[in-house]
N, C-alpha and C positions, 0 to 999 in steps of 0.2 A: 503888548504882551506876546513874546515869544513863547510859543508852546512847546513842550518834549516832543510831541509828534514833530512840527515842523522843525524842528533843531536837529532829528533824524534824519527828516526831507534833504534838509541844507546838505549835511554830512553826505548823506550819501550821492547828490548829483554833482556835489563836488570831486569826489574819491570815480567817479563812474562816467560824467561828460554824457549819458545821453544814451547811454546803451547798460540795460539793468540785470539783460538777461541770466545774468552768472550770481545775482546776487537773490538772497530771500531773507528776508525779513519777520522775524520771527517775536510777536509780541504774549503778554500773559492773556489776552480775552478775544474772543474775533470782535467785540465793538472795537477796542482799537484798530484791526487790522479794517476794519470797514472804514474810519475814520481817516485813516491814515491813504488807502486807496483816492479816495475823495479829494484831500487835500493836496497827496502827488500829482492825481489830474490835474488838478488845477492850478498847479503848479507850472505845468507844462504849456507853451501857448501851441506845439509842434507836436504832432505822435512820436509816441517813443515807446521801446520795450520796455513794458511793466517788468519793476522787480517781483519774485513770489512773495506774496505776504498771506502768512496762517497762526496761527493760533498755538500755542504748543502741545495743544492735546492733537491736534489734525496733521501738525507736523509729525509726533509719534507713529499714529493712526494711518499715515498715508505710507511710509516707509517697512512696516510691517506685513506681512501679506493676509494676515486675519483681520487687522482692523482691531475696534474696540467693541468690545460686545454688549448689548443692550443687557439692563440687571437680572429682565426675568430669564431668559437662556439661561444665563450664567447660575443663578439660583438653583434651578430644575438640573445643570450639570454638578453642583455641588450636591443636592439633594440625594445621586443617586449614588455617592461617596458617603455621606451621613448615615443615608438607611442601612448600611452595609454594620457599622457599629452600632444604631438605636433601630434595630428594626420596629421596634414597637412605637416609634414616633410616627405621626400620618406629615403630608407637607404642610399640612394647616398651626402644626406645632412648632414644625422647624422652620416657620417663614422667616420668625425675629428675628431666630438666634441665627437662621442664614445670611440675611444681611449684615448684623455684626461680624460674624466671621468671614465674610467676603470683605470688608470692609478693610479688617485685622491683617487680612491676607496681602492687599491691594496695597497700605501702609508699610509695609514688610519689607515687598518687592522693592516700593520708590525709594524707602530707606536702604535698600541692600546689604539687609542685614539677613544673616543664617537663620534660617528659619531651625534647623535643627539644635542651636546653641539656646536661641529663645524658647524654645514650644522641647525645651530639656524638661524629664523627669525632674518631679521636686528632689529627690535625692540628689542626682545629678550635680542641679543648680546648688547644692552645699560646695561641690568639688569646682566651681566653676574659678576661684582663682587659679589653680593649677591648668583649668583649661585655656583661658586664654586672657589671663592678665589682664584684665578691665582695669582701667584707671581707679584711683582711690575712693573717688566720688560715687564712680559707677559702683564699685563694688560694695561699700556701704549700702546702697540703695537698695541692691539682690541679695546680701544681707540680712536684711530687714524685713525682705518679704517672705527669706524662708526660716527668719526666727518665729513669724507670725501660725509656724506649724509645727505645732508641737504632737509629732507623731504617739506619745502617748496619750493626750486629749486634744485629738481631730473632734471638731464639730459636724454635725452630719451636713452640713452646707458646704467645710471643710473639703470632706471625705467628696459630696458628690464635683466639689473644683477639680479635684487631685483627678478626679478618672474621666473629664473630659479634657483636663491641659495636659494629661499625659497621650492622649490620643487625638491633640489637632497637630502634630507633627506628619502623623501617619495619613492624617486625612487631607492634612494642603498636597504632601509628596502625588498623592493619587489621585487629585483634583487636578493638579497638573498636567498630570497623564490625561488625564480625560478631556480636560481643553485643549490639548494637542490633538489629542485625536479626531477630536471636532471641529479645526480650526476656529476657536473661540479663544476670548482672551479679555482680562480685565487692563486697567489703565495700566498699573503696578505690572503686570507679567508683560504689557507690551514692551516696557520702558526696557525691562529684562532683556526680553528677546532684540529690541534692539542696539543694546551695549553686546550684546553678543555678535551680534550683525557689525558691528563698526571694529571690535577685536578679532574676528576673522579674516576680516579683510572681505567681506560680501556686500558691503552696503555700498550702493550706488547713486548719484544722483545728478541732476542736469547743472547743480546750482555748484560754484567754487568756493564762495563768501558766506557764512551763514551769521547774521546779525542777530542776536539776541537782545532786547529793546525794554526796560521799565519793569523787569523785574524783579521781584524781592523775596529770598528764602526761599533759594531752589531747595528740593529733596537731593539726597544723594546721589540717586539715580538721572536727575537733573544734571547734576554737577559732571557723572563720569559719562554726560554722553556729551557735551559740550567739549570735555577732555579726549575726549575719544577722536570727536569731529576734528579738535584741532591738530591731532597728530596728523592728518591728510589734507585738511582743508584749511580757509584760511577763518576765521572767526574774530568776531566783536562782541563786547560785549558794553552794553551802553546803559549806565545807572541812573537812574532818578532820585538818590538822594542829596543829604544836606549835612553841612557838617556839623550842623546844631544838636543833633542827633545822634549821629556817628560819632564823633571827639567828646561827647558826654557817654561815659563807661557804664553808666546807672541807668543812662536812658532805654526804654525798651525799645522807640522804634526804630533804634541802633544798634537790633540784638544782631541778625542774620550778619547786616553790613560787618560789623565788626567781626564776625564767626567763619564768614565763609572763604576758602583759600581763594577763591578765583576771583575777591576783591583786591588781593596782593598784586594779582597777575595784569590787572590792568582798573586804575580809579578812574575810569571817566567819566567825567560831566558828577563828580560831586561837586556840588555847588556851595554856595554861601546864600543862598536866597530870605535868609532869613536875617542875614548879614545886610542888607539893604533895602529900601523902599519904605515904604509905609503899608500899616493894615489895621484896619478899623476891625474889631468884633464885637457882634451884642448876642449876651445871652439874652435868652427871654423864657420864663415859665410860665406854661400856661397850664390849667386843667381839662382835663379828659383831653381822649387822644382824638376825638375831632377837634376840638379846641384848638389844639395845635393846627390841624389841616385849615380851618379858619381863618387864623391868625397868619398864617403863612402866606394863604389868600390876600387878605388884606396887607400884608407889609408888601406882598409883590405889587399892588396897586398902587400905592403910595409912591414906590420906588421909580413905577413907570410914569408915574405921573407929573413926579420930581424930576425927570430925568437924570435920578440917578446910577440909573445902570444902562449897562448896552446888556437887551436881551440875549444878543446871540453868543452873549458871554458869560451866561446866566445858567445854571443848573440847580435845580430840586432835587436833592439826594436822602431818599430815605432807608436811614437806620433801620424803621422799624418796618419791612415791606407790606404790611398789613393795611396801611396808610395809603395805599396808592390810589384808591378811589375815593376816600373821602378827600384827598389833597385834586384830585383831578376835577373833582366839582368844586373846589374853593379856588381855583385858576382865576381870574378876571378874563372880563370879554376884550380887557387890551392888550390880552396876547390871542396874537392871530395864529403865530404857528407852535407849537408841541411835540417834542417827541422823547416820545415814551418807551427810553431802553429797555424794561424791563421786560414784558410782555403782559398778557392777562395773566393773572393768576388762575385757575381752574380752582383752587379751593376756597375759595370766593365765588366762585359762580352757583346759578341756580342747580344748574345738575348735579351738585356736592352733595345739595340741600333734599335733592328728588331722589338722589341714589342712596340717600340712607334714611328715606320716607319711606323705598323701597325694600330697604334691606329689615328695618321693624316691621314692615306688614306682614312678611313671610317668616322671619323670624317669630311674629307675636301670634302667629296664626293658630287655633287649633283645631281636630280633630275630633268628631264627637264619639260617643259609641256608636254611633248608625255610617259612622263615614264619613260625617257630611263637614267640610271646613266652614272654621268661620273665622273672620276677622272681627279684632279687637275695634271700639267704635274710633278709638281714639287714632288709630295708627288709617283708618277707613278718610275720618275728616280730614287731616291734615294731607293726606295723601292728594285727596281729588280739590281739595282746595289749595295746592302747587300752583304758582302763577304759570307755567310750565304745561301745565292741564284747563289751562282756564276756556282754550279755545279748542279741547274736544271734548270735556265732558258738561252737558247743558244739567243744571241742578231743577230736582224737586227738592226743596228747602228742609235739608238733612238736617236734624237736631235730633241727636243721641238724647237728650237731655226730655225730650215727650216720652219717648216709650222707656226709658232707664236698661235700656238692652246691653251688655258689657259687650257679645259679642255677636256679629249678623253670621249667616249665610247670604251666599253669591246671590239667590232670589231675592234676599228681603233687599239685598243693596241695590240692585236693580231697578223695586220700586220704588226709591227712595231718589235714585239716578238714573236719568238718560244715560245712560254708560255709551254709549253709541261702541265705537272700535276701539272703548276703553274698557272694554271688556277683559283685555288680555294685560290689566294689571294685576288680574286675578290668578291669571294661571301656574299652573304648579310647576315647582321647579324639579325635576328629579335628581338631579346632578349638574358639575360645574359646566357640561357642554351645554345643559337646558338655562342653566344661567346666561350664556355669554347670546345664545338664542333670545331670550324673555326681554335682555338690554335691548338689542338691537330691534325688536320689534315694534317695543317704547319707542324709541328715536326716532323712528321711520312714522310711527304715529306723530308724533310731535312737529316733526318736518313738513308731511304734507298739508298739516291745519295751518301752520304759519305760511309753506308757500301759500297759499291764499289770500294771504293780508300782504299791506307795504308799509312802508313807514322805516328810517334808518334804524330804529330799535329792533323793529320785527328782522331786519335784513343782519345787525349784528347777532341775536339769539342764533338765530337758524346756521351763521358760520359758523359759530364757538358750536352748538349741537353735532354738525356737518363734523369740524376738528375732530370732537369726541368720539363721537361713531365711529371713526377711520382708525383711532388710537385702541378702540375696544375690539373692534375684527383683526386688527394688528396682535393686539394680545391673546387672544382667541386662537389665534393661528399659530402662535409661539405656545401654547399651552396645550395642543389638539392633541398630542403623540404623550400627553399626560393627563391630563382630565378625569383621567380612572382614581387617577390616585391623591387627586385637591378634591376636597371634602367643599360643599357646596358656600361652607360660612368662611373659607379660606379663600374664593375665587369673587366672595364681596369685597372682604380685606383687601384683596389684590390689585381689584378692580378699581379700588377708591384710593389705594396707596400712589397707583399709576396713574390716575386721571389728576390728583390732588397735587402730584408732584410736577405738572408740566403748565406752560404756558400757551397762550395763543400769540402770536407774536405779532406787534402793532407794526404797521408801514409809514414811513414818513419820512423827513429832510434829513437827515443824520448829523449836519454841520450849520443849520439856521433854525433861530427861535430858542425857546425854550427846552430846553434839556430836565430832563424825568427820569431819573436813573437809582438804582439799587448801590448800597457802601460799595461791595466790590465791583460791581460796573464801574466806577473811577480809575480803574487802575489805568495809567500812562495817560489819564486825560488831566487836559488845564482846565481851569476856567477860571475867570474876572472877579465874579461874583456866587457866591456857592449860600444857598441856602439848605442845613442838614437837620430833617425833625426823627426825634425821637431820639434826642441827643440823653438817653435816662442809664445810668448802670442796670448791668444785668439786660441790655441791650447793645449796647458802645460801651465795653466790650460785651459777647455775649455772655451769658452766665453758665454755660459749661461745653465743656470740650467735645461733646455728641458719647455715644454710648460704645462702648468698647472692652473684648474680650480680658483684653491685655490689664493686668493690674496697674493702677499707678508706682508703685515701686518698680517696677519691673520695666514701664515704659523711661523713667528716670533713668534707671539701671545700664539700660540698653540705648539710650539714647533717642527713642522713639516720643515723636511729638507730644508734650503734655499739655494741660490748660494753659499755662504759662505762656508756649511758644505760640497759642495762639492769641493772647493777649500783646504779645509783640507785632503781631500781623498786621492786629487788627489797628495797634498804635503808628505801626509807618501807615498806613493808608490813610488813618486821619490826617496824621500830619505833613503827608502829601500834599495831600488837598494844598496847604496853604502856602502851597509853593509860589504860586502864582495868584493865589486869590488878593485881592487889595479890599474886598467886603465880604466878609463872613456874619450869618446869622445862625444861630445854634439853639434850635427850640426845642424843649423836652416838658415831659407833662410832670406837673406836681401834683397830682391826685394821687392817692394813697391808695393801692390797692388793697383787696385781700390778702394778699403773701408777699405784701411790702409794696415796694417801689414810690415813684415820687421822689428819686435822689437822681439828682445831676448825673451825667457820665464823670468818672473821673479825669478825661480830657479835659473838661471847662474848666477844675480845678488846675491841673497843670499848669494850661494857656494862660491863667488869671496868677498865678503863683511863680511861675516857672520863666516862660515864655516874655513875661512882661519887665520882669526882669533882664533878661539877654537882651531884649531889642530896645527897651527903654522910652523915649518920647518919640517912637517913632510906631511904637503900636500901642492905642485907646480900646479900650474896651467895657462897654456898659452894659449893664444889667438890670432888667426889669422882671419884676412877677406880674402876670395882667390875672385878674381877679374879677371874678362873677361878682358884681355887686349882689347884697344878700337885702332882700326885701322884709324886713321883718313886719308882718301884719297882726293886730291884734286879733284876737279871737271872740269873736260876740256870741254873747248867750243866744241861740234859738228861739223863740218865742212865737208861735201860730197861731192869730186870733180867728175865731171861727167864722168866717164871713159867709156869704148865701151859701156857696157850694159846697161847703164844710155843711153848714145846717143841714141843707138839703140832704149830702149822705148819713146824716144823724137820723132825722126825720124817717130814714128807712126801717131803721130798726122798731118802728111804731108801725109799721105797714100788715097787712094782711093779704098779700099778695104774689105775684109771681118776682119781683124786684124785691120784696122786704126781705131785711136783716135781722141777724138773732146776735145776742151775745153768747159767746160763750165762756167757761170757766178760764180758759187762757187768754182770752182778750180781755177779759177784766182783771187778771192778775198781772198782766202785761202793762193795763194803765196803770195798778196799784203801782210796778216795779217804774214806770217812765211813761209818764203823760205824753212826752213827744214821742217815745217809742210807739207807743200805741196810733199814735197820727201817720206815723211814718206804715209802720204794718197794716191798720185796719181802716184807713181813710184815704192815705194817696199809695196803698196797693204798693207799696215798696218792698221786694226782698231781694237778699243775695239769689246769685245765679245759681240755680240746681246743678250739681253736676252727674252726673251718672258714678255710681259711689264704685270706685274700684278696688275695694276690699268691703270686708264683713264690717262696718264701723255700728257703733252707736243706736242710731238712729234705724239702720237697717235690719240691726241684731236684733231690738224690739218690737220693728213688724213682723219679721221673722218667725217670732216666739207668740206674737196675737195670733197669726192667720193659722198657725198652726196649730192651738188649742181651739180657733173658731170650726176648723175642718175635724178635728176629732169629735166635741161636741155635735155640731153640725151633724156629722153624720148618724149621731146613737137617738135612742126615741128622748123624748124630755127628764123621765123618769130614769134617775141616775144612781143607781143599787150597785157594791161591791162587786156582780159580777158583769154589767155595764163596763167598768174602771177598768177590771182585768183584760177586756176587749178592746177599749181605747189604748191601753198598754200595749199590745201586740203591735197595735198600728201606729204608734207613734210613730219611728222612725220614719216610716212612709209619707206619714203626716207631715215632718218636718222635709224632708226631701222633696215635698210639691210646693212647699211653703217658698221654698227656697228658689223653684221655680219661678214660681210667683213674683216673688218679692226683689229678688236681686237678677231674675233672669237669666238665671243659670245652671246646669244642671248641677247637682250636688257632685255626681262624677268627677266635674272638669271641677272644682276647687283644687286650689293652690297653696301651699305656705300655709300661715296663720288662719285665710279663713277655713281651712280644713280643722283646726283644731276649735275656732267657735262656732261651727257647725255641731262639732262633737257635745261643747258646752250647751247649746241648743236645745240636742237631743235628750241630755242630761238634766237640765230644767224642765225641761216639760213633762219626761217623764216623774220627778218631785214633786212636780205639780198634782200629778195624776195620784201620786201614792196619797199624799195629802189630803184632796177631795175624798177618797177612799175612806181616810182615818173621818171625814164628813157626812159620808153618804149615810141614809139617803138624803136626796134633795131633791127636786125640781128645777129644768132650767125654764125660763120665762124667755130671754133673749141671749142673742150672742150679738157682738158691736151694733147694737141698737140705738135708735136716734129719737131722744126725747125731746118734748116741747113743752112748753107753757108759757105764761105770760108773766109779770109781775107792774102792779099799776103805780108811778111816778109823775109827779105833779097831773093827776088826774087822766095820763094818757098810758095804755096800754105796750108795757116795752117786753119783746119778744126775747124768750130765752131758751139756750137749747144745751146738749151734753150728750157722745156719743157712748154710752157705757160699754165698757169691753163685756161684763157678762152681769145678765140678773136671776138670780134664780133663790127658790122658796125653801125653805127649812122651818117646819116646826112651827107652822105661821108665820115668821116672820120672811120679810125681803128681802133680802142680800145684791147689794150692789157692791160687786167686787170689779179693780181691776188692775191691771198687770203691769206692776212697776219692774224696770231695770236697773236704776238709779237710785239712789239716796231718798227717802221721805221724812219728814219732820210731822211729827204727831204731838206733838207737847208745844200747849199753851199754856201762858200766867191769865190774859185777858182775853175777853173775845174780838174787842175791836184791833185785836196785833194780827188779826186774816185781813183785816183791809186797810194796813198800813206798811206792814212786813212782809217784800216778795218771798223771803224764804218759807214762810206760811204757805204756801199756792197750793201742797201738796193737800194741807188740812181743806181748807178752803173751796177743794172741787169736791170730795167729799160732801161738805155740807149744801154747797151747792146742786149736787147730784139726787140727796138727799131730798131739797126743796123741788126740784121739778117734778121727782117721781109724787112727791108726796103731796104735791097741786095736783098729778093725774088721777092718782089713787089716795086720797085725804084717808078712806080707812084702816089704810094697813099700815103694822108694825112695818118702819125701814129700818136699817144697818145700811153702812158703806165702810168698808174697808180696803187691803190691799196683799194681792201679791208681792212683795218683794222677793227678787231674784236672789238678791245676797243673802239672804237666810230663810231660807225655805223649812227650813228646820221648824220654824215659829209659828208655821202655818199660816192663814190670814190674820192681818194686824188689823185692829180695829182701833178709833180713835176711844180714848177715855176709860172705860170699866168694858168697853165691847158689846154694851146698852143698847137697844136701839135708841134713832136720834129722836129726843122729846120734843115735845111742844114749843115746850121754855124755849127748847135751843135753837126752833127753825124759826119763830116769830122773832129770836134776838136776832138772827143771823140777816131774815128778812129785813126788817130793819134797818142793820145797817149796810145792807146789800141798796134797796131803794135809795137811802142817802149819796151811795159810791153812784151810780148810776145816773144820780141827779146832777152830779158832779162834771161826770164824760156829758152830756148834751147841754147842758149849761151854758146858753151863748156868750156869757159874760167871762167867762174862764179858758183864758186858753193854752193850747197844748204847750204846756212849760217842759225843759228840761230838767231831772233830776237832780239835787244839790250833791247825792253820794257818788264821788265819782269810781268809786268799786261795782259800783252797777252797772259802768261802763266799761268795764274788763271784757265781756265779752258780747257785745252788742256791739250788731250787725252793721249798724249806723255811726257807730262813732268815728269815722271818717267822717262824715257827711261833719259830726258835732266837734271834728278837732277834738278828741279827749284821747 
């Protein structure tokens, strides 16, 4: 295999004999120009004058005298052009839309096109045939975009386009000015400044020959400086395509080739490569996007094992760059060498993950009334549990989920954490200079706990940390003489934008082993054997054009790059590739995402339709889908028979002891509703994990509403008279506000959102509540959440029963056992035996059960049990039946078959069966565990 590089080599030591120094070689990427140095050498067995060889942005860049200027300068000098027309925007607003517009800007230049013809008044662009005669195609296109304005119904999205596109003319003119005056300069203005440099007659250089090498779709600005060159100098220009491509008029990665004049002026080296030899390709579909990295794995092994490939002819080219580490752990151990064009990514590494652990903790932080901060628990755990932090903060075994605190202060974190010199993850940031401060403090912590340890992992963390820190002081120092004016949530953006966008760059062979390389890293390179994953549309090609000021009509109109020409781009570079390849593999994932995908690139199609066609029996190509075999297991019913240690926790519930168990109204409605649920809750101690509730929910909202009526009671004498009531009233509020305390550990202050308004509902119930008792009084209260007991006797042993009532209090002689429902209650029955057969009964049920304990303690008194409900308070307490107290009849029938249910649960012959309704399994806790 003869390679483009080397076919350049040949060329040019032929044309030169030995002496380089008048020539420079100018390729599209510097891995070429690194690749291409390598193989010159070695080319040579004698020293010789190297020819120059750079990159075309460095060739720009070195001939200019400002260079090319890093984004955030460029930004902060656009910025200070922007404020001049939006002074009310800060830079934290104008970040986006700066980079777009720099962006806009930068496309302009390369294109050399008038900025003052495009960034025309809309009015303007109506007159624009007259001004300068667009082509017919063009003009339709501009056209179109100013019939879309119909100045009697402008949309106010309209209206606000019209008054920033009528003022980015004024704002590039004076941006310019200002990057001259700062000797700053983007890619687009350098490419400018140097076509001015070469029509002057001021551009100088040591080199005669300038070679231009692999190629494809210069910009304009590209083109007139190549024309420029060659009115003084002498110039090459040396192509890498095929005529398979190019002489097909339809085909895209023949658009430029066919398009550009300085293909007229000289075709060389378009080849026929597709016109001879042979080339094998297999597609392969695999799922998920490790799948692929796996798979790729394993076909590299097979291939090595087979001998059928030469590694050093071999390259991994990922489509989808996200891939690069799961493909870098599915390598085989029989490739010894690797190199890894791309670099690290940074938005894949840990400190992506720790800077925006960082960015929610101070973000989620609040302020109390007294001053004092505190962190969310959530944004607290994940923080200090960063693998990152692992080796300098030593834990006391944090769990939010013991105390249900939403959010700490610095002390209570303290004793929860050795914090050692991670103290200062806590400090305050006042502004973007104390940002860039607080980073580098982190780092410098993180640094010296690792220098302490060894190990190649520990010695990689601590370089890519080392990279980062030097990339953060770098931006820091480009930001100092503005800081006043980035707002503190704009210098995170920025900080994560710049770190997320750069690489760590891997060292290694550049011309042996295994090659690891990104789509456009291929450009001017060969190779043998090419494996490319992520071979899926809406990646190969990508699925849009990047974001941009410019309309699509407009960029049509004017000739500026649209989706399309980059779908040409991206079509020659595939089918570069297979210039020289003789085994291609092309793997892409068939999992179906959320928002689609799981479809081939439209390349595969082509190659398999198109491709196979032209070349005929001289290119095979197979295709497999490889598929997770799918396990299907039956599902077996549950079934727990009670054996010793099952007895034995039964057995407790007979106890009279510091170990003995009670039943209560909800574990007995819990067996009623699932015999296994109850196994699962009240004998092997199973629940979901608690979590610390982060709003007002449910469950919260109703302790909430008990501890709040316990603390107003609570506080009055027992004796509860109309002007008691009117006293609890006053203090309600108060009352719910410490409840809230209490219960969700929070101050009612610091509520948020929604639970500010069930806070309110809160307030609002309880005081109904109060008005209510009022229209009651007097009464008596007896207890407030009080904890009853008694016993009931089952096959001759004593089974202990308990029920913690929310309030009991006396009227009239009679008992009242009321309590405080939130939810729905069911008070209608046909039978009595549908309380121990029907869960939805439970509510009846604890009632009567409430009913039997008091009425074991105190056999003489009149009881009632009824309930508050929240949802209609209007109704006052509900009581079951005529609102009777509960009779004789009803507590000896209930008894009854209360002892039979009972006999049922410790029964060693019966065991913990699963429910037949599987509606009961709708919302149970367990039903993973039971498959339903």
């Amino acid at each position: 295999m003869h390679t483009f590089i080397q076919r350049i080599i040949t060329e040019i030591r032929n044309t030169y004999q030995g002496d380089y120094r008048k020539v420079c070689i100018i390729f599209p990427t510097r891995r070429a120009c690194l690749i291409f140095r390598k193989e010159f050498a070695a080319a040579h067995d004698q020293p010789v004058w190297a020819p120059g060889v750079m990159g075309i942005g460095d060739f720009v860049a070195k001939h200019i005298k400002t260079g090319v200027t890093e984004e955030i300068p460029l930004l902060l000098s656009l910025y200070e052009v922007y404020k001049k027309h939006w002074p009310e925007q800060d830079f934290g607003r104008f970040y986006g839309w700066g980079q777009m517009m720099l962006n806009d800007f930068d496309e302009i230049d390369k294109q050399l096109y008038e900025p003052s013809r495009l960034f025309a008044n809309i009015s303007e662009l109506r007159k624009i045939e007259a001004a300068f005669l667009p082509e017919a195609e063009s003009l339709h296109w501009i056209q179109e975009f100013v019939a879309s304005f119909n100045e009697e119904k402008l949309t106010y999205l309209q209206n606000e386009f019209i008054k920033s596109w009528n003022r980015l003319y004024e704002i590039y003119e004076a941006y310019d000015k200002v990057l001259t005056g700062k000797n700053q300069s983007y890619e687009g203005k350098a490419y400018r400044d140097l076509i001015e440099q070469l029509k002057k007659g001021t551009f100088t250089s040591n080199w005669d020959h300038f070679v231009f090498a692999g190629f494809y779709g210069f910009s304009r600005a590209e083109e007139e400086v190549i024309s420029q060159l060659n009115k003084k100098f002498q110039v090459s220009l040396y192509w890498d395509g095929d005529e398979y491509y190019i002489n097909n008029i339809i085909h895209e990665a023949g658009y430029y080739f066919r398009k550009t004049p300085l293909i007229n002026e000289t075709s060389t080296w378009i080849e026929n490569h597709f016109g001879k030899g042979n080339k094998h390709i297999e597609f392969a579909g695999v799922p998920l996007q490790a799948g692929q990295a796996k798979y790729a794995g394993e076909l590299l092994s097979n291939l090595i094992s087979s001998n059928s490939i030469d590694i050093n002819s071999t390259a991994i080219i990922l489509a989808d760059e996200n891939l690069l580490f799961p493909v870098l752990y599915a390598i085989p151990h029989l490739v010894q060498t690797i190199n890894v064009t791309m670099g690290y990514p940074l938005k894949e590494s840990q400190f992506i993950v720790l800077l925006d652990q960082l960015r929610q903790l101070q973000k989620n932080k609040r302020v109390s009334k007294t001053g004092q901060i505190r962190y969310h628990h959530k944004d607290i755990s994940a923080l200090l549990n960063h693998p990152l932090l692992a080796s300098v903060v030593s834990k006391h075994p944090f769990d939010a989920d013991d105390t249900n605190f939403q959010y700490y202060e610095l002390d209570a974190i303290n004793r929860m954490y050795a914090l050692n010199g991670a103290v200062i993850l806590f400090d305050a940031i006042p502004d973007t200079e104390g940002l860039f401060s607080y980073l580098d403090k982190i780092l410098e912590l993180i640094h010296l706990n690792l220098s302490e340890k060894s190990g190649n992992v520990v010695y990689f963390e601590d370089a890519v940390l080392s990279f980062i820190a030097n990339e953060i002081r770098l931006l820091a120092d480009i930001l100092s003489a503005h800081s006043s004016e980035i707002p503190v949530e704009t210098g995170w953006q920025m900080v994560r934008e710049c770190i997320a966008g750069l690489k760590v760059p891997f060292t290694g062979e550049p011309v042996k082993g295994l090659q690891v390389m990104g789509f456009l890293e291929t450009r001017a390179l060969d190779f043998k054997n090419i494996i490319i994953i992520g071979c899926n549309e809406g990646i190969l090609p990508a699925s849009s054009a990047g974001k941009s000021f410019i309309p699509y009509a407009l960029r049509k109109g004017f000739g500026l790059a649209t989706y399309e020409d980059q779908v040409a781009t991206f079509s020659y570079h595939f089918y570069r590739l297979f210039h020289t390849a003789e085994k291609a593999f092309l793997i892409y994932n068939t999992e179906v995402g959320k928002t689609g995908g799981g479809e081939p690139s439209r390349y595969l199609l082509q190659l398999e339709q198109e491709l196979e066609e032209y070349m005929g029996a001289r290119l095979s190509i197979s295709k497999k889908i490889i598929s997770t075999p799918i396990i299907q297991e039956s599902v077996q019913a549950i079934s727990i028979v009670k054996d010793e240690k099952i007895l034995e926790q039964l057995q407790r519930f007979t106890g009279q002891n510091d170990n003995s168990r009670s039943f209560s109204s909800s574990a007995l409605t819990t067996y009623i509703n699932c015999k296994l649920q109850f196994y699962f809750r009240y004998i092997a101690y199973l629940k979901e994990h608690d979590t610390v509730g982060e709003s007002i929910e449910a469950d919260i909202f109703g302790n909430i509403l008990h501890r709040a009526l316990e603390l107003l009671y609570g506080s009055s004498s027992p004796q509860i008279d109309v002007a008691a009531i009117d006293r609890l009233l006053a203090q309600a509020d108060e009352a719910v506000d410490r409840a809230i305390r209490e219960v969700f550990k929070t101050e009612a202050g610091d509520l948020h959102g929604n639970d500010i308004l069930l806070a309110e509902v809160i307030r609002e119930l309880v005081k109904r509540m109060l008005q209510q008792d009022k229209k009651d009084a007097p009464f008596t209260i007896e207890q407030l959440e009080g904890t009853y007991r008694s016993t009931i006797q089952v096959n001759g042993l004593p089974i202990n029963l308990y029920g913690k009532f929310d309030r009991v209090d006396e009227q009239n002689g009679t008992v009242r056992i009321i309590d405080y429902k939130t939810g729905k209650v069911e008070l209608k029955m046909k039978e009595f035996d549908s309380l121990f057969t029907d869960p939805k009964k439970k509510t009846l049920f604890q009632l009567y059960f409430y009913s039997k304990i008091y009425k074991d303690l105190h056999p003489g008194k009149a009881v009632k049990a009824g309930f508050y409900v929240a949802a209609s308070l209007g109704e006052g307490i509900k009581w079951p039946g005529n609102g009777d107290h509960v009779s004789e009849d009803e507590l000896t029938q209930f008894t009854l078959y209360l002892t039979q249910l009972i006999a049922s649960v410790v029964d060693p012959s019966k065991p913990f069966n699963q429910t037949d309704d599987l509606k009961r399994c709708e919302y149970c806790e367990f039903r993973t565990i039971c498959q339903r």
